[in-house]
C-alpha positions in Angstrom: 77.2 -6.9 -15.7 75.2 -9.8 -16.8 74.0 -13.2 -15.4 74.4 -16.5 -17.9 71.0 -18.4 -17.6 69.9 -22.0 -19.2 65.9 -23.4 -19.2 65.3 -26.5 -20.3 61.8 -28.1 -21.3 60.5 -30.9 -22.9 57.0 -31.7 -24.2 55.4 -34.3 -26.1 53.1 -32.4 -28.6 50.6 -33.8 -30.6 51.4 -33.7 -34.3 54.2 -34.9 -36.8 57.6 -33.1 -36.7 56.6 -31.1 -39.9 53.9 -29.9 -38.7 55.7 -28.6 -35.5 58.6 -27.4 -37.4 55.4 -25.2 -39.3 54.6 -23.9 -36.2 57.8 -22.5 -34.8 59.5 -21.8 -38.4 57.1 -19.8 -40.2 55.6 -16.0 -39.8 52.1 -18.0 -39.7 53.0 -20.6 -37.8 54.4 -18.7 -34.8 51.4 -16.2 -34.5 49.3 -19.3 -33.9 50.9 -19.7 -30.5 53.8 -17.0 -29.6 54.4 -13.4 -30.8 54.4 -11.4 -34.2 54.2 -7.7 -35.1 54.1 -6.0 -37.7 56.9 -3.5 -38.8 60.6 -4.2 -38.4 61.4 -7.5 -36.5 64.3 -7.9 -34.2 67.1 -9.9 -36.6 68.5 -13.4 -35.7 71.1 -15.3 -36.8 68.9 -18.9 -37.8 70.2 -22.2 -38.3 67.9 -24.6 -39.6 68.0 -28.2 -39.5 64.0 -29.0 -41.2 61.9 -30.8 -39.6 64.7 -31.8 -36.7 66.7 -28.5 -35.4 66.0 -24.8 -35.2 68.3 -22.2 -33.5 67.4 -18.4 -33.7 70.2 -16.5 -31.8 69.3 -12.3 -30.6 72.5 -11.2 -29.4 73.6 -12.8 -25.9 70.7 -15.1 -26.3 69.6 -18.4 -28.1 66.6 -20.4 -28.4 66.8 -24.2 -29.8 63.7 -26.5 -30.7 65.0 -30.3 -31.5 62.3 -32.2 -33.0 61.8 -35.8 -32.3 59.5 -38.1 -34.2 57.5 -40.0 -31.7 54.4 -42.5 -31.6 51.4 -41.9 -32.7 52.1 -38.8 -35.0 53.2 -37.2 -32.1 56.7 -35.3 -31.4 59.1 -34.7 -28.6 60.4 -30.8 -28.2 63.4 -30.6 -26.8 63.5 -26.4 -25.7 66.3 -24.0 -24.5 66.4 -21.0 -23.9 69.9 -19.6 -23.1 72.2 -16.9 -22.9 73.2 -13.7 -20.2 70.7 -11.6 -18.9 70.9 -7.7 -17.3 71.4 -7.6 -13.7 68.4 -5.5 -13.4 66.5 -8.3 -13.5 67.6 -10.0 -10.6 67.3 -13.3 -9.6 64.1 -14.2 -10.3 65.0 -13.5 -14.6 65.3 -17.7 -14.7 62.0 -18.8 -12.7 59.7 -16.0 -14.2 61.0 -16.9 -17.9 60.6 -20.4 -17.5 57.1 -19.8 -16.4 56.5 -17.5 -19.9 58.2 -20.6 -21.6 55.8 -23.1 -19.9 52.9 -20.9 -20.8 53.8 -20.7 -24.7 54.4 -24.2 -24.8 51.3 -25.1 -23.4 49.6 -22.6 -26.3 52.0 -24.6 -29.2 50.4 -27.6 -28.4 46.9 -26.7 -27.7 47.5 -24.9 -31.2 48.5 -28.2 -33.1 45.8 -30.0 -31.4 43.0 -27.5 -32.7 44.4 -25.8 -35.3 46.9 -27.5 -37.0 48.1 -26.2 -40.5 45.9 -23.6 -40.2 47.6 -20.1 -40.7 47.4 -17.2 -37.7 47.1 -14.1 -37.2 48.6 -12.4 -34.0 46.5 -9.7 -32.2 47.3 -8.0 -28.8 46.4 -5.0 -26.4 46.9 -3.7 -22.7 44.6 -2.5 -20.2 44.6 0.4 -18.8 47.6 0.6 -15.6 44.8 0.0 -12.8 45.7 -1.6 -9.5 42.7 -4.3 -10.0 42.3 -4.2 -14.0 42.8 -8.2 -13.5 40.2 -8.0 -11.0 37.6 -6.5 -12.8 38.6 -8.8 -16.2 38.4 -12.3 -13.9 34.9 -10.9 -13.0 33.6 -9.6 -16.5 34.4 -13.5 -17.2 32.8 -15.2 -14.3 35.6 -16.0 -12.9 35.9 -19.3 -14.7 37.8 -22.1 -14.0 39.5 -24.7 -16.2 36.8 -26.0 -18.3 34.0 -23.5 -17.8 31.9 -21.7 -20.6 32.9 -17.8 -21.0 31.5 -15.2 -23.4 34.2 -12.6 -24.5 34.1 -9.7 -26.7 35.1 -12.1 -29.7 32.5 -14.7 -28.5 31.9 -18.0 -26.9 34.9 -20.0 -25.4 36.2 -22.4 -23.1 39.0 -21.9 -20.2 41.7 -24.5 -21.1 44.0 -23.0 -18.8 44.3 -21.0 -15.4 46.5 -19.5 -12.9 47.2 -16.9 -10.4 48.1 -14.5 -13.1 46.9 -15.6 -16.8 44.0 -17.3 -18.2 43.6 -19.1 -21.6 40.9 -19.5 -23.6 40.2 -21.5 -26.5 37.1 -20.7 -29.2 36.3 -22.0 -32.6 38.9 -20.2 -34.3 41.2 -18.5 -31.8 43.8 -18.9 -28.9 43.1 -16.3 -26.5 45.7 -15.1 -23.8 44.9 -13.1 -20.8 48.2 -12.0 -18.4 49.0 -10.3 -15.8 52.4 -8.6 -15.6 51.7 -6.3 -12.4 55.1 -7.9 -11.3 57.1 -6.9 -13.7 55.7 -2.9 -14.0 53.6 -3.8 -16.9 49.9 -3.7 -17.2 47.5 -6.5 -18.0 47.6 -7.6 -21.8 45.6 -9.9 -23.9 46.9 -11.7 -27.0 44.8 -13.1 -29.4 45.7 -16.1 -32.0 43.4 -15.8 -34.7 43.1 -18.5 -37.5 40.2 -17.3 -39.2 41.0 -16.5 -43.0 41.7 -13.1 -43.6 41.3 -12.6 -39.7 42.4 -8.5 -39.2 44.7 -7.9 -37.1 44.1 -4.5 -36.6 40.0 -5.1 -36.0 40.7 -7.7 -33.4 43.2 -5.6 -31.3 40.8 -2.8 -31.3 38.1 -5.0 -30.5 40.2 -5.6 -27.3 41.4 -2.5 -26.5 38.4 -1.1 -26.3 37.0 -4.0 -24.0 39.6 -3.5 -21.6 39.5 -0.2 -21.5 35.4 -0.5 -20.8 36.4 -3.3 -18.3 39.5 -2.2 -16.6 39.4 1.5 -16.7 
């Protein structure tokens, strides 16, 4: 059995529709803000519209980005997110993928207000599967708040997002993505958008993995 769901968001971001349509259409573009691995990639059926629809469809499900050009240089993102998910996930599926959604969207745009056109690279690693591994991260940090100065492995940065259970920050040259995913059996990870030229990917999630291991362990 399986469940149909439907999130919807909209968000003004702050550059041109081509330069969005960058963001969420190309290998480069994507690792700035969302997810890439290396190796096989899950296949999707694309239909492209440039610079004013994009639909990537993974089986049962289907994600749309509608590109509007607004004032200022800016664009309105029209996002959904649809399709039927496993019962095992129960009812909370909708509210807790919405949240991931309102997360990444948040990292598009502070991605195209820092780093626009610039080409990423997408890092990430987990912590080891401690009860308080976010504990001991929040304090290795200072425990900052939105705004505050923090030092990481990777250097000096600014918080430009907090919650309960993820924390961005932001430094010259990277997006960096702390969460924790105790509630869905998963331990803490860190992802890490990198525009530096010929940032390595494989360097930077050692670099982590290593840190949280030190930190969390």
């Amino acid at each position: 059995m399986s469940t149909p769901f439907e999130i919807r968001r909209e968000v003004v971001l702050p550059a041109p529709p081509d330069e969005v349509w960058r963001a969420i259409a190309t290998r480069e573009g994507v690792a700035g803000w969302f997810m890439t691995f290396e190796g096989e990639q899950p296949e999707a059926e694309v239909t492209a519209d440039e610079p004013h629809r994009l639909e990537q469809r993974f089986g049962t499900q289907a994600i749309e980005y509608v590109l509007e050009a607004a004032a200022g240089g800016t664009t309105v993102l029209r996002f959904v997110h649809s399709g039927m998910a496993e019962d095992e996930w129960g009812d909370e599926f909708e509210t807790m993928t919405g949240f991931g959604w309102d997360l990444y969207l948040f990292t598009l745009g502070e991605y195209l207000r820092h780093f626009q056109a610039r080409p990423a690279v997408y890092a990430e690693a987990e912590a080891p599967n401690t009860p308080d591994a976010w504990k001991r991260v929040l304090a290795a940090l200072g425990d900052p708040a939105e705004g505050d100065a923090v030092r990481t492995p990777v250097g000096p940065g600014v918080v430009d997002k907090r919650t309960e259970r993820y924390l961005g920050v932001r430094t010259e040259s990277a997006l960096i993505r702390f969460h924790e995913r105790s509630m869905i059996g998963m331990p803490l990870a860190v992802g890490h958008h990198d525009v530096t030229p010929g940032a390595d990917r494989a360097a930077l999630t050692e670099t982590w993995r290593s840190w949280l291991a030190e930190t969390a362990g």
